[in-house]
N, C-alpha and C positions, 0 to 999 in steps of 0.2 A: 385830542388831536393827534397825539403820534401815535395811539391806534390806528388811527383813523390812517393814516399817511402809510404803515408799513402795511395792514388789510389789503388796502390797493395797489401797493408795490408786490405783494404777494398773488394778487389778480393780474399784475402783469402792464399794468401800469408804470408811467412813469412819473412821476409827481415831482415837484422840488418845493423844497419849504422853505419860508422867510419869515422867522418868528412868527406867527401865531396864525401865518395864511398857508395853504396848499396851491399850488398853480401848477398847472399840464400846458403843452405847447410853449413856453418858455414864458411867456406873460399873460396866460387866460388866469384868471381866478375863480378857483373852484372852491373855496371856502368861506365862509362869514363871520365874523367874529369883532364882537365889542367888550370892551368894559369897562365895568363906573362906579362909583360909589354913591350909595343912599345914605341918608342921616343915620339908620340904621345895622346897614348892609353893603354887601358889596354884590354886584350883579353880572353875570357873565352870560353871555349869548355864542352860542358856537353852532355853526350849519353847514351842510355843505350843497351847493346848486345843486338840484335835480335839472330843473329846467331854466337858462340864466336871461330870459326874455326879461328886459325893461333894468338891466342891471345899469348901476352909474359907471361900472368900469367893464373896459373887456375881461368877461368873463365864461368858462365853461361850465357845461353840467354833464350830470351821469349821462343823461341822454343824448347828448351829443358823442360820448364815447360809444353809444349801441349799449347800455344798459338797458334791458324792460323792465316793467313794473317789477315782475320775480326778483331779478339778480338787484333791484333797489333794493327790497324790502331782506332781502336774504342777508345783505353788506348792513343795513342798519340792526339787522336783530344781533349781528355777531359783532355789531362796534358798541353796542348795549350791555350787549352781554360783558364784554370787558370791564365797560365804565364802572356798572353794578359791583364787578367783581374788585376792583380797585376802592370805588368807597366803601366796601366791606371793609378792605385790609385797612383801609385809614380809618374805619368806628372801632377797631381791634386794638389797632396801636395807640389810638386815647383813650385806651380802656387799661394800657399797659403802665400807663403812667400816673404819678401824682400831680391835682391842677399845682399852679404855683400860685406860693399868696404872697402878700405884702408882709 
């Protein structure tokens, strides 16, 4: 997500953030995000509007900014490209360490 928030300040965007959402025009919500735990696992959901028809709160999408299909798909390959590159550095540095035991 703070990818994601300076990509689009670097586009020219103005975005503001409140813990784990992005919002533009001072209370549209442009982002998605939950998260929970499995008996398992813990589960995390993170998105941003393209299009924000049928949403429960005011919220904006890329295309309401005059995004097209291009300049979507171009902002997600280079907010991917980051992600990947991040949990590289995080399979690196648990590779740097000993597990701990009892």
């Amino acid at each position: 997500m703070v990818w994601a928030e300076r990509i689009l300040r670097d586009a020219g965007l103005s975005v503001a953030r409140s813990g784990d959402d992005l919002f533009i025009d001072g209370d549209a919500k442009l982002s998605v995000s939950i998260a929970t735990a499995s008996p398992v696992s813990v589960l995390i959901h993170w998105g941003l509007n393209i299009d924000p028809s049928g949403a429960p709160v005011k919220a904006a999408g890329l295309e309401r900014l005059g995004w097209k299909n291009a300049e979507v798909l171009a902002f997600a390959k280079k907010l991917l490209t980051h992600y990947i590159e991040e949990l590289e550095e995080i399979r690196v540095a648990q590779c740097k360490v000993r597990p701990v035991s009892d």
